[in-house]
Phi, psi and omega in degrees: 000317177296318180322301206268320178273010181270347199260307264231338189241359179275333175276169185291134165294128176284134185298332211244344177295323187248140177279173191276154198259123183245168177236135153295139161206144198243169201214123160232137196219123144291132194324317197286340179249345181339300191290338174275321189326293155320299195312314183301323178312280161328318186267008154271328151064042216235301186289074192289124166269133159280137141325105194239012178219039200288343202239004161259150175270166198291010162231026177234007167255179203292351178230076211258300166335337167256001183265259170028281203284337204272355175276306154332290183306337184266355177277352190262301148354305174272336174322304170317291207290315182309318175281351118343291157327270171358297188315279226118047189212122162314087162301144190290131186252356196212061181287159186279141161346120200230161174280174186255151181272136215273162195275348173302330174305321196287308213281330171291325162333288173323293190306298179326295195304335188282307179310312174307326206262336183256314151029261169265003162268319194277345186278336193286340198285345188273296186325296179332300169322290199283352155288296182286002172264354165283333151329279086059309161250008173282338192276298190296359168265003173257307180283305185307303181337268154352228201007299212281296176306285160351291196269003137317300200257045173222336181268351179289317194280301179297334200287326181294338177293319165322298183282340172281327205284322180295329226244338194320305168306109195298295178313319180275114155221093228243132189271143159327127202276169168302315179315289177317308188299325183290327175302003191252155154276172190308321187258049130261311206290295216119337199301148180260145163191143191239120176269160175174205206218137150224176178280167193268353162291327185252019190299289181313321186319287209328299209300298169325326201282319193303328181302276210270354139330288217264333158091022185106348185254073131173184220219139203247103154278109205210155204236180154260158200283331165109302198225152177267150184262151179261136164286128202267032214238291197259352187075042177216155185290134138240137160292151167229168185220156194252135175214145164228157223209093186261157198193175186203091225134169189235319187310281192331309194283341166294319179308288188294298169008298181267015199246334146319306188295335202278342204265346173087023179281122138234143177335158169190108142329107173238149185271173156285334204276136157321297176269001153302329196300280173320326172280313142322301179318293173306339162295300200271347163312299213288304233262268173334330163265315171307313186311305180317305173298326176266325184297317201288339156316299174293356175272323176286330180289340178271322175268344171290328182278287167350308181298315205276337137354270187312358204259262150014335207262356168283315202262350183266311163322322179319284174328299194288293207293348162267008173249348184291286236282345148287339154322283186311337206266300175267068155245339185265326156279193240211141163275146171266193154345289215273316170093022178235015152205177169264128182247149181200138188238177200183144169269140220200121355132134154308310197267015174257349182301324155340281202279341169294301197318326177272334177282345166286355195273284182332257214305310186300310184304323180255000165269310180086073188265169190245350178237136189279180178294146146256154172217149163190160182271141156287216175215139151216171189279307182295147181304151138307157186263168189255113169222144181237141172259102179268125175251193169311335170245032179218348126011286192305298170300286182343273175325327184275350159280315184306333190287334184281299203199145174271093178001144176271217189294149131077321174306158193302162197265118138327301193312330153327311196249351176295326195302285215258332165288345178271347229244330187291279198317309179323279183314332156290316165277010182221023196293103168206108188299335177303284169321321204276334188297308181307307201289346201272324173277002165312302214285331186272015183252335152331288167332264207307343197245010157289337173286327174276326177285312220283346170287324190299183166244143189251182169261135152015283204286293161351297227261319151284009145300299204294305166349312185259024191300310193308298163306309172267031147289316198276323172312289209298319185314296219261019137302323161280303179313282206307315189308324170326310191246340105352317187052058160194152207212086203048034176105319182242154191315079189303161163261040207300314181313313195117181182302171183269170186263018200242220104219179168248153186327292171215185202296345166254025194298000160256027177265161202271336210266338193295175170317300178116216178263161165226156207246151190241304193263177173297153167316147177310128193286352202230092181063217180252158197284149182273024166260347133348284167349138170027018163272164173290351159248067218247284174314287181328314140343279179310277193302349175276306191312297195264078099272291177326290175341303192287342166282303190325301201284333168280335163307306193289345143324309189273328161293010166260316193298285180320338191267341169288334174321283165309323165279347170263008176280328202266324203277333170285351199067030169256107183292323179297331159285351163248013139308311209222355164239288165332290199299276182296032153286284211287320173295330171286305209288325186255001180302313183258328191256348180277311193292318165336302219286319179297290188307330162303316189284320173325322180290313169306320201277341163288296171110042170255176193254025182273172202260115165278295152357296186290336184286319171290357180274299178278347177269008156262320183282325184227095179273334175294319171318157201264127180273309165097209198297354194262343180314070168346315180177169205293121190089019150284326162310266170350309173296341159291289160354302190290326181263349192258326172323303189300324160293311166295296155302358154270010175297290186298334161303286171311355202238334186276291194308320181313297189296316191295299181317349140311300212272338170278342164290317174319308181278306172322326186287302175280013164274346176095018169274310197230132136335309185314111173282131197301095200260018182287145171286005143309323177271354188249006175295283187254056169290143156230177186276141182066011164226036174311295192293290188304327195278283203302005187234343175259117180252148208181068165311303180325286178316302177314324181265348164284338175305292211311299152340306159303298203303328180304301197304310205275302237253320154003274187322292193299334173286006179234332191292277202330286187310317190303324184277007157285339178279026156265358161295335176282325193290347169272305191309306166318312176276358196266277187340281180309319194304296208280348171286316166283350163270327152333277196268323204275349175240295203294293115070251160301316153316315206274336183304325165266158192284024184219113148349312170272345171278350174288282186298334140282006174278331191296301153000259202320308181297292162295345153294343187264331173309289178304268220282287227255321181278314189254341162272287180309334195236357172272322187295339224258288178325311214262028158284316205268329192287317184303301197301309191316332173282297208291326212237303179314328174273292211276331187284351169308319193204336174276119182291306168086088173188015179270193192211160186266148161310087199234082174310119179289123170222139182289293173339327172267007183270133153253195192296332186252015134323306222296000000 
């Protein structure tokens, strides 16, 4: 046993099993070099700052003003970028190497171009008005003409049917209807009329609301404008419509007036006379081309400044979001006494304590400050943050441990063996070489395209694609490896391997009622043999193989999770949990699902026929009984005997021994026998910072044995739920199977049996559509859900706590866009 933990303290430590060993560490900085410190601090990206003004709100601390301006500078910054967009003009995403500017410079900088920039936004938005309402009367003096004219030289003709039709009747003397009066001309009647423009979505309101204003008294005329207008409110092309409005009256014309003003119409004056009408026209033609010739001036003078923005405008953002966030950064330390330095405390990687020092030494140098930096380490109390050094490909598994619980200080890592166990387990409910060939050329097109995605900005869905390119490289290889040995390829078989060892008897040997196959030869060297395929014991076969299979692999899961158990018991030095935990963990969990996992493999290498089912069933019930034709080898009874003993005494080995031996270290330590502070995990469960001493003095028998009691009862429990919920590896890899089999014959298949071309090619359709979206989204998507609970709750609860906080360093590299 010593032989072994001396090999075992002997081996090399893995970067990724442990988290980096962190430090408290405090920092006094004189005021005059703080902000390079800071800076410097940030482009090294090393340091986590404690919040030491935690108890202030965000306008009583000391630099809340530079926070201010640089929040002013990033609203003037996006002010730019929205009016860039707008042109339709490109910021330089890659401007050349510029010296850097100081930020007061900067912020005068800003303020000008934002005065300008609104400026010249506000004459253009005026020049715009006043274009488009000569637009506007250039269409209605063009349409209302046309209107005007038309019911002149219509009113001549009728008037004269009229006045005869009138005067015939001796008897009829009638005042003239509103109808009539328009058919006269005005300066006979009196009649009135008001021309203008509106939109053509509010023509019919308008007409309806003036119908029933007037009460029916004046007659509604109206044209399309012919061109669309620019709104100068939303910026968009809109139709209008020309409209006149004949009347009578003086009350009628306040009236429509004001059913205008309500309707957004505008009001436009057209004369009668013909040629004013034409002479007006030429004013405003004349008038509508100089406006043209200055807006386009003013557009240029506008996109030109824009540009020269837009060249800048990456790096002065880059620029104001690295100084809020060193302003924030000292907001979060402490003037000391005297107020001529800074105090700040921060959490720090052991093996960056170097590159922090030099990099404070460089900012005392390049400030010319005349008092150096002090940095020297505390001691603390509070638990350490968790940081692991992650590359593009071991990331992905991270984040996916990290996504159940962020590791605690120092515990064993999950993500080690999740980098080849989840991708394996996926590949098992999804062993198909055909399909894993589709995902591996997803993942290498992903691969090859990184450097250009990792800049863009992608959408929601993409963008955990592209995250996950990696994990899903490794899904499809050993999609391909499980399919391989599965022997299917879009369901269906290969010979890759060489022939099968098995044929048939006689000419029905796929008949349901006949012998079936008979093996001639040595077994197929590789996965299953393809003479499987469309025999009658085709299923039965498969589902016995990934039924068995999906126990082997959940049992050696879970037993790696218990063996992780134990190194992280050895790696804190608490001997009790690998006493009272470990140890009847490992004895209950293989008494009963480990000796399965041996009675499965014994049956493969024998070929025997016993009922395994009646043997775990009957060794609770009648563990004495003569097993008869189910015996495997010699001496199982007794050994049955010996493990279900063995199991039943390890229930109470976990549940008992633990709390008394707490409560008895505990009353010794405070009787003056031992000393020792005490490292168990039960007493490291709920620590906080400054209540250590006060945690460690309060003993809570009780609680401790109802923790011990739940955790015993779960793992009790969790050792028959868990192995059982691994048999969802065999029940997705069956339906993944089945699936790809009824699309197989039942769409392509069946298509290809007629003789006509387009029902061939929609078959084909129907097959690669069901292929992509079902097979390859939908049932990928599935795997890699059942693989996910399976790590978390089947794996991780074996050994993993999850309850630490991530490492989360002021670093510039890590601010994005939406800090701004």
């Amino acid at each position: 046993m010593e032989r072994m933990e001396k090999f075992i303290d002997n081996l090399p430590p893995m970067d990724l099993m442990r988290s980096e060993k962190m430090t408290l560490v405090q920092l006094i900085i004189p005021v005059e070099s703080a902000h390079r410190a800071i800076s410097y601090l940030g482009e090294l990206g090393l340091l986590q700052f404690r919040d030491l003004n935690a108890e202030k709100s965000p306008f009583q601390r000391t630099f809340v003003n530079q926070v201010k301006r640089c929040g002013e500078m990033s609203r003037k910054l996006r002010f730019f970028k929205d009016q860039i967009s707008k042109a339709g003009l490109l910021s330089s995403l890659h401007p050349v190497v510029e010296p850097d500017v100081e930020l007061e410079e900067l912020e005068i900088q800003l303020a000008e171009h934002e005065h300008e920039l609104i400026e010249m936004n506000s004459n253009s938005e005026k020049l715009r008005q006043t274009y488009n309402e000569l637009l506007e009367f250039k269409i209605v003096l063009q349409k209302a003409g046309g209107f005007l004219v038309s019911s002149n030289n219509h009113a001549v003709d009728e008037e004269r049917e009229l006045s005869e039709n009138v005067y015939s009747n001796d008897g009829y003397v009638e005042t003239a209807s509103l109808l009539e009066q328009e058919m006269r001309p005005a300066d006979q009647s009196g009649l009135r009329f008001i021309s203008g423009i509106i939109c053509k979505s509010k023509a019919l309101r308008f007409e309806r609301m003036l119908f029933r204003a007037t009460r029916g008294n004046m007659l509604f005329n109206h044209a399309p404008a012919g061109e669309e207008i620019m709104d100068p409110v939303s910026a968009e092309m809109v139709e209008k419509t020309v409209f006149v409005v004949f009347f009578s009256g003086e009350q009628a014309k306040t009236k429509i007036l004001k059913i205008c003003e309500a309707f957004g119409a505008n009001c436009y004056p057209v004369p009668d006379d013909i040629s004013k009408q034409r002479q007006i026209t030429r004013e405003v033609l004349s008038r509508l081309s100089e406006l043209e010739t200055t807006l386009d001036a003013g557009i240029r003078h506008r996109n030109k400044a824009l540009t020269s923005v837009g060249y800048h405008l990456t790096h002065w953002m880059s620029m104001v979001r690295r100084e809020k966030a060193v302003y924030d950064t000292l907001n979060m330390l402490n003037f000391d006494v005297t107020k001529k330095c800074l105090v700040g405390e921060g959490w720090c990687p052991i093996f960056a304590k170097a590159q922090i020092q030099e990099a404070l030494q460089r900012a005392t140098f390049d400030s010319n400050s005349q008092v150096g930096i002090i940095f020297h380490v505390m001691d603390a109390v509070e638990s350490p943050p968790t940081y692991f050094r992650t590359n593009r490909f071991t990331n992905a598994y991270q984040e996916i441990v990290d996504a159940y619980g962020v590791a605690r200080y120092q515990e064993s890592n999950p993500a080690v063996y999740t980098v080849i166990t989840f991708p394996f387990l996926f590949a098992v409910m999804f062993g198909d070489w055909g399909h894993g060939i589709c995902l591996l050329l997803g993942a290498l097109v992903l691969i090859a395209r990184e450097s250009r995605l990792s800049t863009q900005k992608l959408g929601s869905f993409m963008e955990m694609l592209f995250g996950g390119r990696y994990v899903l490289l490794l899904m499809s290889l050993f999609s391909i490896y499980c399919g391989l040995i599965y022997n299917e390829f879009f369901s269906v078989p290969f010979h890759i391997f060489g022939g099968s060892a098995y044929k048939c008897r006689d000419a029905t040997c796929r008949d349901a009622q006949s012998a079936g196959l008979i093996k001639f030869r040595d077994p197929y060297p590789f996965g299953v043999d393809p003479s499987w395929r469309g025999s009658r014991s085709e299923l039965p076969f498969l589902n016995s193989l990934k039924m068995k299979m999906s126990i082997l692999l959940g049992v050696a899961q879970m037993n790696l999770g218990i063996i992780l158990s134990y190194f992280n018991a050895r790696f804190f030095r608490n001997s009790l949990d690998i006493r009272y935990q470990f140890v009847p963990q490992m004895i209950f969990l293989n008494s009963l699902f480990g000796y399965l996992s041996l009675l499965i493999i014994i049956k493969w290498c024998t070929g025997s026929q016993a009922d395994l089912y009646h043997v775990m069933i009957y060794m609770f019930l009648s563990p004495t009984d003569d097993l008869g034709d189910n015996e495997l080898f010699w001496g199982q009874r007794p050994l049955q005997i010996v493990l279900l003993l063995l199991a039943l005494v390890a229930v109470p080995w976990m549940l008992f021994p633990k709390p008394f031996i707490l409560k008895k270290l505990h009353s010794e330590r405070f009787q003056g026998r031992t000393y020792g502070m005490l490292g168990t995990s039960e007493f490291d469960l709920d620590v906080e910072p400054d209540s250590a001493r006060q945690h460690h003095e309060e003993f809570n028998f009780s609680e401790v044995f109802v923790h011990q009691m739940i955790h015993s009862i779960e793992f009790v429990l969790g050792a028959v739920s868990n192995t059982a919920s691994y048999l969802r590896l065999w029940a997705l890899s069956l339906a993944h199977s089945e699936l790809s089999t009824v699309f197989y014959e039942k769409v392509l298949l069946l298509a290809w049996g007629y003789d006509n071309i387009v029902i061939r090619l929609v078959g084909l359709a129907v097959f690669a559509f069901a292929t992509a979206f079902i097979l390859l989204m939908m049932e990928t998507l599935s795997a890699f859900l059942h693989a996910l609970r399976l790590h978390w709750v089947e794996f991780q609860n074996k050994f993993y706590h999850g309850d630490g906080y991530k490492f989360k360093p002021f670093a510039f590299a890590l601010i994005t866009e939406d800090d701004d």
